[in-house]
LODO-256857 format. One line per 5 residues: number of its first residue (from 0); for each residue x, y, z of N, C-alpha, C. Coordinates in steps of 0.2 Angstrom, whole numbers. Each point is the difference from the previous one (the first is absolute). Last residue first. Example, Ala and Ser with C-alpha at 12.3 -4.5 7.8 and 13.67 -1.06 7.14 Angstrom:
<sites>
1	64 -11 35 4 6 1 -4 5 3 | 2 -28 0 -4 6 0 4 6 0
</sites>
This chain:
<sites>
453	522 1779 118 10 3 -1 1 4 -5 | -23 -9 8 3 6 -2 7 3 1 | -11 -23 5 -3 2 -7 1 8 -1 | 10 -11 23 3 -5 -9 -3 2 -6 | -8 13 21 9 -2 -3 1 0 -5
448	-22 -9 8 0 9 -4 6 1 -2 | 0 -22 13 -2 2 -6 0 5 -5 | 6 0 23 6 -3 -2 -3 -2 -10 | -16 9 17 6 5 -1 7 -3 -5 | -20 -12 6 -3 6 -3 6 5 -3
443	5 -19 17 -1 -2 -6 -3 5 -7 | 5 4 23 6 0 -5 -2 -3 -6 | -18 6 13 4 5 2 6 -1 -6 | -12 -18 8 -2 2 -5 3 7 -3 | 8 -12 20 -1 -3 -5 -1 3 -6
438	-6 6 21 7 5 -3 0 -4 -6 | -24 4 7 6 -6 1 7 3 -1 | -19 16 9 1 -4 -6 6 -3 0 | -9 9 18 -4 4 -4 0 0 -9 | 1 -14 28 4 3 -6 -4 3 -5
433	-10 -6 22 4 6 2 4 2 -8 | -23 -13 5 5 0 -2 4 6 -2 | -22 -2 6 3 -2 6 8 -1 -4 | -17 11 -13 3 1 3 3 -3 6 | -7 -13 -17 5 6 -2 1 6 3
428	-14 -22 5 7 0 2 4 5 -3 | -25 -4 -6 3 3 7 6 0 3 | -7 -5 -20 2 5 3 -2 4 4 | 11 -25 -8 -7 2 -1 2 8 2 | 16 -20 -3 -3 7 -4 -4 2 1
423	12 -14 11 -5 -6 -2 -2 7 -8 | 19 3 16 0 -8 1 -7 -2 -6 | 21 22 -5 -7 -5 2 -2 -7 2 | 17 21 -11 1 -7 4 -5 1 4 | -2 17 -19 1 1 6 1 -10 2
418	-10 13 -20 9 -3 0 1 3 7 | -22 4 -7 5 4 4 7 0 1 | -19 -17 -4 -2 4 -7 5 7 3 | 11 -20 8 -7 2 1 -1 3 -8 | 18 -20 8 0 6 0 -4 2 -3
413	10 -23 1 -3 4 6 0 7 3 | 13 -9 -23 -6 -3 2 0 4 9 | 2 6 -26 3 3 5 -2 -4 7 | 0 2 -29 -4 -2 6 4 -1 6 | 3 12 -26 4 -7 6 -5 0 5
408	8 10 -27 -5 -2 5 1 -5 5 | 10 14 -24 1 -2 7 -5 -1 7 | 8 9 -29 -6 -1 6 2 -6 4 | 6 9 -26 4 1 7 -6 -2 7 | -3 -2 -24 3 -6 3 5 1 6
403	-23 8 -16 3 3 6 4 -6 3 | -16 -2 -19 7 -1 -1 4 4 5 | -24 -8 2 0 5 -6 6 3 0 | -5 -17 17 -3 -2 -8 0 6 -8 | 7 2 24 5 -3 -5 -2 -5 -5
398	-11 15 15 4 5 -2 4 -6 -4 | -20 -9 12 0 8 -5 5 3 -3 | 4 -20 13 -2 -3 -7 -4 7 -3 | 9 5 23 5 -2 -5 -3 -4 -7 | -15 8 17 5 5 -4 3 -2 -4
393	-12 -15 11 -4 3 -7 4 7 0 | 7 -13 17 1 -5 -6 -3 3 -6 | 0 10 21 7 0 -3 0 -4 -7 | -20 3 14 1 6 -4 6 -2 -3 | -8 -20 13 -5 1 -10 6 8 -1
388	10 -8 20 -1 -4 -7 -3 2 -5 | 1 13 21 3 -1 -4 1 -3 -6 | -20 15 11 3 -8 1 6 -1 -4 | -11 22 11 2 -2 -8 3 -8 0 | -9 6 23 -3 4 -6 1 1 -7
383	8 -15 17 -6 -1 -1 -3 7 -5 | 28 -10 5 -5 6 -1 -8 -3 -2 | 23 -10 7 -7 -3 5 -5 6 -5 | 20 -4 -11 -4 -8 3 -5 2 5 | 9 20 -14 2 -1 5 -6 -6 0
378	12 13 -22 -5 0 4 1 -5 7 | 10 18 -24 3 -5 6 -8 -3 3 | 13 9 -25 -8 -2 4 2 -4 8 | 15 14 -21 -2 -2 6 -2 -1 3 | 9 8 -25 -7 0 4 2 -6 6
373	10 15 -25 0 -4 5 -4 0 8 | -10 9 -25 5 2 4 4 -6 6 | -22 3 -18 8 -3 -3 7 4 5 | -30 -5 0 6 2 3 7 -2 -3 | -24 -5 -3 4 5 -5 4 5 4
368	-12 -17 8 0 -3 -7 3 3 -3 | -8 8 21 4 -2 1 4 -5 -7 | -21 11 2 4 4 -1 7 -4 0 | -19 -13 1 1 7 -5 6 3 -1 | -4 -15 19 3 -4 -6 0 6 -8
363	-12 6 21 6 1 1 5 -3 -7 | -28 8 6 7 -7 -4 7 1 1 | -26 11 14 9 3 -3 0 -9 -3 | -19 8 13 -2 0 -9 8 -2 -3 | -3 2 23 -5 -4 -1 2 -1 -8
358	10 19 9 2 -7 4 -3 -5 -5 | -8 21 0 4 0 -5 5 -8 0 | -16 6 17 -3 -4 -7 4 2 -4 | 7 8 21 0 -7 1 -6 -6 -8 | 6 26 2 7 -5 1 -4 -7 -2
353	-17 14 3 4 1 -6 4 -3 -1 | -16 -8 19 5 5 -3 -1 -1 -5 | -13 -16 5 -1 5 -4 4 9 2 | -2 -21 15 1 -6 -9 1 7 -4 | -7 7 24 7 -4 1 2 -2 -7
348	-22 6 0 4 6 3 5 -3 -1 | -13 -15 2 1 4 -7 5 2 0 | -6 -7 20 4 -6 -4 0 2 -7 | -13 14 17 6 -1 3 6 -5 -7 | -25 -1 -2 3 8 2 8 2 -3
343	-9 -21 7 -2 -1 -4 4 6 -3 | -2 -1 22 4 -3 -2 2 -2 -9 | -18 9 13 4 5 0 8 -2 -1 | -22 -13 -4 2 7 -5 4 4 3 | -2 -26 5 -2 5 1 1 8 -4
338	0 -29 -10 4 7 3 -1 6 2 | -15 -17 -4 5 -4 1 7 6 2 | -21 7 -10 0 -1 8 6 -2 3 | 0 -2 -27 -5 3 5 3 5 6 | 11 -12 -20 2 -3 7 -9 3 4
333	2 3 -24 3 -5 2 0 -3 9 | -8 21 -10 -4 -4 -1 4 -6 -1 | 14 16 11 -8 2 4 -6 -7 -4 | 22 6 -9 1 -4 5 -7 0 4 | 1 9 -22 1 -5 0 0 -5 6
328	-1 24 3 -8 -3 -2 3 -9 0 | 17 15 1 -7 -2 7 -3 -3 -2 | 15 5 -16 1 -4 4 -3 -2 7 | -6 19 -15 -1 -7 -4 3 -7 3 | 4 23 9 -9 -1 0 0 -6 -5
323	22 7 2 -4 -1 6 -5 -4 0 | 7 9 -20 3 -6 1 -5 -3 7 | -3 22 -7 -5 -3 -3 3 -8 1 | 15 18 11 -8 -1 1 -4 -7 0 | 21 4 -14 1 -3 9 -8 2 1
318	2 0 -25 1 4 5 -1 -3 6 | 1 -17 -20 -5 5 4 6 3 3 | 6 -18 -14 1 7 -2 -1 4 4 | 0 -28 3 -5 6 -1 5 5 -3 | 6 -25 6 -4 2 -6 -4 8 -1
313	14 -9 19 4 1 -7 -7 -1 -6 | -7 4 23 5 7 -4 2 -4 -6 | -16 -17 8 -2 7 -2 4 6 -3 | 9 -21 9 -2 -2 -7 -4 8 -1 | 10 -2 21 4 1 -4 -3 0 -8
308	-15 -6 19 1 9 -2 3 0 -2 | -5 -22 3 -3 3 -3 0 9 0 | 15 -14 10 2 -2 -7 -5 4 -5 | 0 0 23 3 5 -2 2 -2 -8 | -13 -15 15 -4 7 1 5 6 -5
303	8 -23 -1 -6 1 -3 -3 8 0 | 18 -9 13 0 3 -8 -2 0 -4 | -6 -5 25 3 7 -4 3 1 -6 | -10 -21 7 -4 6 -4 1 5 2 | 16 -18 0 -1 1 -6 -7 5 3
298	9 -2 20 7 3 -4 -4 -2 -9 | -10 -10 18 -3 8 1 4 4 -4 | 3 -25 0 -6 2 -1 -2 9 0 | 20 -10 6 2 0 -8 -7 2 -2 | 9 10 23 -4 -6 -2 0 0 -8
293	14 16 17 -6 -1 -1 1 -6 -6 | 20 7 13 -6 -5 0 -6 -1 0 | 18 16 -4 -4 4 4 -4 -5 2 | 15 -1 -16 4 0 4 -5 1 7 | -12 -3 -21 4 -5 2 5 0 7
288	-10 17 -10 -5 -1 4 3 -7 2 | 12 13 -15 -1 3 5 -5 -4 7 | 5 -5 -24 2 -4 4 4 3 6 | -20 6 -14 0 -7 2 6 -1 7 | 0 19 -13 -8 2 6 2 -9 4
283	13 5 -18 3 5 4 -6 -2 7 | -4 -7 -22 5 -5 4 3 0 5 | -15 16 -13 -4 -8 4 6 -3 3 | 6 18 -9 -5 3 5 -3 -6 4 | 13 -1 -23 5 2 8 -5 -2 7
278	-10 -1 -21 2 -6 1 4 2 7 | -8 17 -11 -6 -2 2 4 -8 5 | 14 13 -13 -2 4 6 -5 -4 3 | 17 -11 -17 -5 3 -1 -1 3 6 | 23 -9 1 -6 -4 -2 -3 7 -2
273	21 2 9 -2 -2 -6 -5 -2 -3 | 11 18 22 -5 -5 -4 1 -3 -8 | 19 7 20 -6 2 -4 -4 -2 -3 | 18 0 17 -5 -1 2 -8 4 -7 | 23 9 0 1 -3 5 -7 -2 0
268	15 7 -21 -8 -2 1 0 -3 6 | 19 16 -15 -1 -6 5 -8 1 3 | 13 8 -26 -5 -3 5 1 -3 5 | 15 17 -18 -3 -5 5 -3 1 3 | 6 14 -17 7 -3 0 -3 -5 5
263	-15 17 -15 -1 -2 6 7 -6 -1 | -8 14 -19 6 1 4 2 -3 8 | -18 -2 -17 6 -4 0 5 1 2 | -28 2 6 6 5 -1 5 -5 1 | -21 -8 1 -2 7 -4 8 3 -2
258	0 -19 12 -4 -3 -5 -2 8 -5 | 7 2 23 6 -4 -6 -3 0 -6 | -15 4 17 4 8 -3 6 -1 -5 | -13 -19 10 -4 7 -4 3 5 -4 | 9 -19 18 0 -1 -9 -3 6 -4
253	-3 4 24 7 1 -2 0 -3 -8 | -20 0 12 2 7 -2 7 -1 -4 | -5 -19 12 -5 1 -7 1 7 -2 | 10 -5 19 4 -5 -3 -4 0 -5 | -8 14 15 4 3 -1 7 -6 -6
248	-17 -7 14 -4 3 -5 6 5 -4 | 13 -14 14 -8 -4 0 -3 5 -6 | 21 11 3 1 -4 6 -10 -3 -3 | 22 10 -14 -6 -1 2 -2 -4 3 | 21 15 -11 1 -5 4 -9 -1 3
243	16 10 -22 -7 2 2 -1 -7 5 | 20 14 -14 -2 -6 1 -7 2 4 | 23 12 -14 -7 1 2 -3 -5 1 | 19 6 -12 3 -6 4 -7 4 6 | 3 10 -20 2 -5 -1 0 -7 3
238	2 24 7 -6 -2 -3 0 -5 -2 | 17 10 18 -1 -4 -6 -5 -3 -5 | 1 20 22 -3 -6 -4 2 -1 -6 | 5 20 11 3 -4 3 1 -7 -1 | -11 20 -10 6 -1 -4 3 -5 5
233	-26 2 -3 4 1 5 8 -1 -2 | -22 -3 -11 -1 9 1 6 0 5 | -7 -21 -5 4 0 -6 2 6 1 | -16 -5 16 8 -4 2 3 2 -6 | -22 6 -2 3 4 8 7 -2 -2
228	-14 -12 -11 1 6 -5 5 4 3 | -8 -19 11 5 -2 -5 2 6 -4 | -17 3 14 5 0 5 7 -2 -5 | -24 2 -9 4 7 2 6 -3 3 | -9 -19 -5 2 4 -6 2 6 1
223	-12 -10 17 7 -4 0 4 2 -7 | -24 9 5 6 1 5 7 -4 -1 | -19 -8 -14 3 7 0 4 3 4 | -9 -20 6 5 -1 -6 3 7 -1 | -17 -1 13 4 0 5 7 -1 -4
218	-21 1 -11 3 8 4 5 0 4 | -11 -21 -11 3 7 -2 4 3 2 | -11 -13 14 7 -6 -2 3 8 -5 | -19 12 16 3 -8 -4 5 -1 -1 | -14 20 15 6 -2 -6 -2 -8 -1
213	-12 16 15 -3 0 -5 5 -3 -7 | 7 5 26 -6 -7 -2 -5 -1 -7 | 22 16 7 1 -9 -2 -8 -3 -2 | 6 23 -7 -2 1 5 -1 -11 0 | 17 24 -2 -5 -2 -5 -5 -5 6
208	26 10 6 -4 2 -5 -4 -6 0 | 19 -3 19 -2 0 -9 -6 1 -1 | 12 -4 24 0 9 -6 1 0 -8 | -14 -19 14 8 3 2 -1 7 1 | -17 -14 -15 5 -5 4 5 5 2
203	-13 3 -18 -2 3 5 2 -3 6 | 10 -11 -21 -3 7 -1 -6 0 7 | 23 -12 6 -6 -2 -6 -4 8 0 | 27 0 8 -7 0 3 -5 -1 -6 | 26 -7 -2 -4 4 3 -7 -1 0
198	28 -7 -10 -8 -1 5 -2 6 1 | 23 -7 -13 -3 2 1 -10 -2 3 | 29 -4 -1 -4 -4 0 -7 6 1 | 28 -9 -9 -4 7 2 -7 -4 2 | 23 -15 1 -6 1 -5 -4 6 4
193	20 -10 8 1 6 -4 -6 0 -4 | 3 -12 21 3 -3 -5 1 5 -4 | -13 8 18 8 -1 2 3 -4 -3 | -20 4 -7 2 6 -1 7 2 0 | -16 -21 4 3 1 -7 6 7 0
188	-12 -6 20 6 -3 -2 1 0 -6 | -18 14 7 10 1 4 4 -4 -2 | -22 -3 -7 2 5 -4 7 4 5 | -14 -19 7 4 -1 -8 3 7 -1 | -12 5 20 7 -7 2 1 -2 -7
183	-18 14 1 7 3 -1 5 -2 1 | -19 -8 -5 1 2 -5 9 3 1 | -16 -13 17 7 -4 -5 0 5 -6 | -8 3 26 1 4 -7 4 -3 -6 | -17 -6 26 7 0 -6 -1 5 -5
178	-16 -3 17 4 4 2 8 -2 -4 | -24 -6 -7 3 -2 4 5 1 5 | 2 11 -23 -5 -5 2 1 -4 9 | 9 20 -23 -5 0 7 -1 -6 2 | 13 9 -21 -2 -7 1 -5 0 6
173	12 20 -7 4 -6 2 0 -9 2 | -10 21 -12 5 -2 -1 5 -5 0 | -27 0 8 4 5 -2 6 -2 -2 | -24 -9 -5 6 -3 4 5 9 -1 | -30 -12 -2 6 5 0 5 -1 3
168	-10 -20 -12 -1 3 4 4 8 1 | 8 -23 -14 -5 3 3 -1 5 6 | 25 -2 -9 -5 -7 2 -5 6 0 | 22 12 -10 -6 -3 3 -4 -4 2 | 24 10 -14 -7 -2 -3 -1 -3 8
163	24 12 -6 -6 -6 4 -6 4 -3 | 23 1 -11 -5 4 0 -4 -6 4 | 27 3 -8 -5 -4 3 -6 3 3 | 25 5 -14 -4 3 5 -9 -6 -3 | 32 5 -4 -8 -1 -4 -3 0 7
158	18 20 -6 -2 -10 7 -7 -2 -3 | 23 22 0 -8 -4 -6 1 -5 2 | 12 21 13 0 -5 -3 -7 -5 -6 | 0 16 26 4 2 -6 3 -6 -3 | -8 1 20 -4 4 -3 2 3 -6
153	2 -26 11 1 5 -2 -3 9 -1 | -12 -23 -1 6 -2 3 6 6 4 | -26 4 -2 6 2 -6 4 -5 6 | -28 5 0 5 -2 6 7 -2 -8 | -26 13 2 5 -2 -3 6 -3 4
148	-29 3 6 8 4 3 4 -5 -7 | -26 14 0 2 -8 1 8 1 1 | -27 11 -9 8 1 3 4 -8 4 | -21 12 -21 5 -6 2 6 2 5 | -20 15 -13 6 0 3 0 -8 5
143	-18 7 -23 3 0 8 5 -2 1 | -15 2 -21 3 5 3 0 -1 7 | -5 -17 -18 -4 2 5 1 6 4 | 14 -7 -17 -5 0 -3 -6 1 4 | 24 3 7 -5 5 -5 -3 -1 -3
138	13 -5 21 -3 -5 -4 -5 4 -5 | 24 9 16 -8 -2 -3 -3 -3 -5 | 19 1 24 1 -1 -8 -9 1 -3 | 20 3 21 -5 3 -1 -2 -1 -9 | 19 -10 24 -3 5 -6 -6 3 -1
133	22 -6 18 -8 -1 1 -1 4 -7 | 22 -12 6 -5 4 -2 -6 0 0 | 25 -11 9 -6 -1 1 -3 8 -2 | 23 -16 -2 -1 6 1 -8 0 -3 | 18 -18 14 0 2 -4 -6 7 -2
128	9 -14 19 6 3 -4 -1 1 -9 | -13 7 27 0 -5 -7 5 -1 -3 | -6 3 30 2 4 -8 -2 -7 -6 | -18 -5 11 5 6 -2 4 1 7 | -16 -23 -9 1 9 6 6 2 -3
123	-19 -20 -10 4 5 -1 2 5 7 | -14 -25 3 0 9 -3 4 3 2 | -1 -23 6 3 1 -6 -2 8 -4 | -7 -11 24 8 2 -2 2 2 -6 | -24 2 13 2 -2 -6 6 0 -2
118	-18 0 20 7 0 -1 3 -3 -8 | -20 17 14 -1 -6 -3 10 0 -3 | -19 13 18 7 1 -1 0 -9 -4 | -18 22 7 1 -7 -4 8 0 -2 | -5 20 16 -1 -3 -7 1 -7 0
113	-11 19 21 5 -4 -3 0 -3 -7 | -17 8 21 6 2 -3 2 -6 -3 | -21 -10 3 4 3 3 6 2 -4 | -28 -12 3 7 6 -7 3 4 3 | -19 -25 1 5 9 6 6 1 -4
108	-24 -17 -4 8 4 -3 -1 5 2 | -19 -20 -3 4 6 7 8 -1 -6 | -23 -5 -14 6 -5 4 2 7 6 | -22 -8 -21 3 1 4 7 -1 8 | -14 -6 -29 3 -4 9 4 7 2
103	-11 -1 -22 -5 -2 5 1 -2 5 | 17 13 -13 -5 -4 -5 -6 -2 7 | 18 11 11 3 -5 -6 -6 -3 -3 | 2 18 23 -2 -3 -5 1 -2 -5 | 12 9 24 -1 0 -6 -4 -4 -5
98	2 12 27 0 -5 -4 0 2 -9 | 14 11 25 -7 0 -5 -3 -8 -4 | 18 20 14 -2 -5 3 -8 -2 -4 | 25 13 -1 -7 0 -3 -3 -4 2 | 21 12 16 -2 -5 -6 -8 1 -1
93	10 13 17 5 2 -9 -2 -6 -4 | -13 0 20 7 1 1 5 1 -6 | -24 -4 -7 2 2 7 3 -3 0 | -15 7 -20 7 3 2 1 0 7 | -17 -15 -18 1 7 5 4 -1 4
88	-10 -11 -27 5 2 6 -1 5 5 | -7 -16 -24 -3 5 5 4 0 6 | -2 -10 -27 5 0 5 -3 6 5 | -5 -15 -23 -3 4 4 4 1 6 | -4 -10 -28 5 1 7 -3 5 6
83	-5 -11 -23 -2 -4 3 6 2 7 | -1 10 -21 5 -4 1 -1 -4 6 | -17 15 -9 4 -3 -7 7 -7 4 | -13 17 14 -4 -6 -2 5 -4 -5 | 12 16 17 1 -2 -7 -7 -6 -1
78	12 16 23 -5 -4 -2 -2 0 -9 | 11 10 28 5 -2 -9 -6 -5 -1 | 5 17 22 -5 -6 -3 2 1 -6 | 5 8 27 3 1 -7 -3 -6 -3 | -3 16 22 -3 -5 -4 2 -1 -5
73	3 17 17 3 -5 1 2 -6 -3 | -10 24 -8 0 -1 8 4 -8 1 | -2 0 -25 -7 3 4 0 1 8 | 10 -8 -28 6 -1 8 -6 5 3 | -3 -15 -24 -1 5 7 2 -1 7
68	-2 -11 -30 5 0 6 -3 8 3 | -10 -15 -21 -2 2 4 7 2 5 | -1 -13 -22 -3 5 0 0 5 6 | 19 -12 -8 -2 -2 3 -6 7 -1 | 22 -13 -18 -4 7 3 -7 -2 7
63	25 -12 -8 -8 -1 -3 -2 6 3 | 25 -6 -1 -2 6 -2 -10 -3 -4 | 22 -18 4 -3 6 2 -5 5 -3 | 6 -31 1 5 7 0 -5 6 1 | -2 -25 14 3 6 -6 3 5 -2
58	-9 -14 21 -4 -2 -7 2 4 -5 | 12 -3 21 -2 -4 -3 -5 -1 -6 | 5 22 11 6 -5 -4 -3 -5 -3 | -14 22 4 0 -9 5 6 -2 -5 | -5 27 7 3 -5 -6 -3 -7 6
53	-8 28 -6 -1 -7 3 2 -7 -1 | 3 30 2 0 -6 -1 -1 -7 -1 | -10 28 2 3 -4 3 2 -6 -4 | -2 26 7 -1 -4 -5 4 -7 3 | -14 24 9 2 -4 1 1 -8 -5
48	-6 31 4 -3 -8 -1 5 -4 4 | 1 24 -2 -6 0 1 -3 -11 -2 | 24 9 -4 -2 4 3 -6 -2 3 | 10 -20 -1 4 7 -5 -4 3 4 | 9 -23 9 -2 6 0 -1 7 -4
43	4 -29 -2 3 7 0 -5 4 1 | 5 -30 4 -5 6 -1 4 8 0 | 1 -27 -3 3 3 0 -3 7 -2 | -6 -26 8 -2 6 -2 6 5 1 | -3 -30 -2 3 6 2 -1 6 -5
38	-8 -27 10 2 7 -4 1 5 1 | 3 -29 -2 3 7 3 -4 4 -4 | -8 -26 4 0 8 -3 3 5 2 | 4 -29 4 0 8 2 -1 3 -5 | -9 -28 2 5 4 -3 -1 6 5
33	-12 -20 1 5 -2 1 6 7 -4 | -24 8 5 3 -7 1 4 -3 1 | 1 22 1 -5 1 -3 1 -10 0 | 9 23 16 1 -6 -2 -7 -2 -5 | 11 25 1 -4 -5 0 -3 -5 -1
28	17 22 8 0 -5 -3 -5 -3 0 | 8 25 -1 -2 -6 4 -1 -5 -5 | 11 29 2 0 -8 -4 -6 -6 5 | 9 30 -7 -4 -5 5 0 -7 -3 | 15 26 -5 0 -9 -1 -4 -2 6
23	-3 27 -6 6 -5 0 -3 -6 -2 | -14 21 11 3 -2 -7 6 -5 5 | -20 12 12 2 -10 -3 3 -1 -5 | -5 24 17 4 -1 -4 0 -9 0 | -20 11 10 7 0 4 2 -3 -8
18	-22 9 1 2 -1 9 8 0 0 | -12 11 -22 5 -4 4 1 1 9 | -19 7 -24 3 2 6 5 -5 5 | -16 -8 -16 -3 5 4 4 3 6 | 6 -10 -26 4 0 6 -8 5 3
13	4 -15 -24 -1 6 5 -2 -1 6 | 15 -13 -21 -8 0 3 0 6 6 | 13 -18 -20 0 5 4 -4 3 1 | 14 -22 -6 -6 3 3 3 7 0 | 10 -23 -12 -1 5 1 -6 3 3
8	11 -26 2 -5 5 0 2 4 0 | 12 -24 -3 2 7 2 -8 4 -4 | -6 -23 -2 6 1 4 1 8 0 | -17 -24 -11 1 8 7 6 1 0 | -3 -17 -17 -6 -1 5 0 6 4
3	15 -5 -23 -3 2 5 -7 0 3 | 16 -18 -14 -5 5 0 0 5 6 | 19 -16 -15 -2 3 6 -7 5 0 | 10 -21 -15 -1 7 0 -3 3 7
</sites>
């Protein structure tokens, strides 16, 4: 599951008066060891301000907020305590000539005209040959507006119809990552097969209503029941033939909504969890640091150090605050010293989203126990974030111990947590990789959904 580390910044900040118009595309690059940081500022002029953007591809998807951004006589500064970012600039010869701060290391980066040009051949370009709506649906238990795009074989006819679900973190319709988009590469190839396919924006994520950082596994359930409500409200959608396609965290959301509702006609689980949350997390952190040659010795007391915050959330009820404060302390009268406090700080904070303990606390095997729909679990041999073998194996004995005899599960070999062709999966290789998802899987997603909605 993909986390976000930084990536696209909203700013807006006040102007003492403009020397000279710096709206558009600034970009530079940032050799960082044996890797590149592009980033790139996309800035606009309104009236009396200046708003700005800040993507780094390589580390994900979009839309983090930045405390501080000033454009000042020559001087443009961007600065986030929260995100450990600091960028200071002075404006000679139409470039920024500055250094940027990254947690406690400073670096030189010049920001020149222009955009981040990243080569993803498999995004969508128009014409279409088929018939694209941007909607608008409400989730009326929380009162907000979900917007998101329908894409019809057709604009006219009845088409069963396929609902993406999400990976971690805030994602928009299209999946944002890296500078792929595999929401909308599946959701063109199903569409030019005849399957309708709807996406969109997570709740505060986009132009969707409410607000992501204070959501859960819940709330994010609930969005995917308005949408199923959405799709039945459409004379185009054979209701019957309603499926719900889940990418990682979005592969636990997806039995949820099945398991509440019999209408649901199919499961595809791209990369979904089957074990316990707490269990993912270790296996996830392990066999990340494997690919990163860290040591069997320094690899079992990170799952020690995090073993013991997992045991905490799933045993508490506390309000996020009073959680906080219960896993400091733990960490602070365990480790001491041994872990700086702004590290210490910093390593809650990251355990104690909302998402990310709905996470921790999730059984997947619950819900998915009381799935009686047909169901295809894919996952990819190199994925370190949901590992293939234990998740696929504990889908399939969830769903066909309790008489689901349609289910289909396949392991995918040399392919990421991103069903992306991969040498090792780790990801840092998901943006240096131009494909945006195996064609492979493409047909096999599509050639499946086919066969369960004739």
């Amino acid at each position: 599951m993909h986390r976000i580390i930084l990536i696209t910044v909203l700013a807006i900040f006040s102007i003492h008066g403009f020397a000279q118009d710096i709206s558009g595309d600034w970009m530079g690059t940032l050799p960082i060891r044996d890797t590149e940081l592009d980033f790139g500022f996309h800035i606009t002029k309104n009236e009396n301000s200046y708003s700005t953007l800040v993507s780094v591809p390589q580390q994900g998807p979009t839309d983090m907020d930045v405390k501080t951004t000033l454009f000042v006589g020559d001087t443009l500064k961007i600065a986030d305590p929260t995100l450990q970012l600091e960028y200071t600039g002075v404006m000679v010869a139409n470039e920024f000539e500055g250094n940027i701060t990254l947690g406690a290391q400073t670096f030189p980066l010049v920001l020149k005209k222009g955009k981040i040009a990243l080569n993803r051949p498999q995004e969508p370009k128009a014409p279409f040959s088929y018939y694209s709506e941007e909607v608008t649906f409400m989730n009326k238990t929380d009162k907000i507006a979900l917007k998101g795009t329908l894409t019809l074989p057709k604009k006219r006819g009845k088409f069963p119809l396929a609902i993406i679900i999400s990976g971690s973190g805030p994602q928009n319709r299209d999946g944002a990552v890296f500078g792929h988009k595999p929401y909308y590469v599946i959701a063109d190839h199903l569409t030019n097969n005849g399957v309708a396919v709807l996406r969109f924006d997570e709740r505060g994520v986009g132009e969707s209503e409410g607000d992501f950082a204070t959501a859960a596994i819940d709330e994010f359930t609930s969005d995917i029941h308005a949408a199923v409500a959405y799709a039945k409200s459409r004379k185009e959608i054979k209701v019957s033939k309603i499926g719900l396609i889940g990418h990682s965290i979005g592969g636990i959301i997806a039995p949820k909504v099945a398991a509440a509702n019999a209408d649901i006609g199919f499961l595809v689980l791209l990369a979904g969890p089957g074990v316990n949350g707490d269990q993912l997390m270790l296996s996830q952190k392990a066999a990340s640091e494997r690919i990163m040659g860290v040591s069997e010795f320094a690899i079992a007391q990170g799952q020690q150090l995090m073993k013991g915050g997992y045991d905490i959330i799933i045993a508490s009820d506390m309000e996020i605050p009073k959680l906080k404060d219960s896993i400091n302390s733990f960490y602070l009268k365990t480790y001491g010293n041994f872990i700086p406090e702004n590290q210490r700080n910093r390593l809650v904070d990251q355990i104690t989203g909302h998402e990310f303990v709905s996470l921790i606390k999730s059984k997947p095997s619950t819900a998915l126990s009381k799935v009686k729909c047909p169901v295809l679990a894919l996952n990819g041999s190199k994925d370190f974030q949901v590992p293939a073998k234990d998740n696929l194996a504990a889908i399939k004995q969830a769903l066909e111990e309790n008489g689901n005899t349609n289910v289909k599960t396949v392991e995918l070999e040399q392919l990421n947590h991103l069903f992306q062709e991969c040498a090792t999966g780790a990801k840092s290789e998901y943006a240096e990789i131009e494909q945006t998802i195996a064609p492979a899987v493409l047909e096999l997603i599509t050639e499946w959904v086919t066969e369960q909605t004739k």
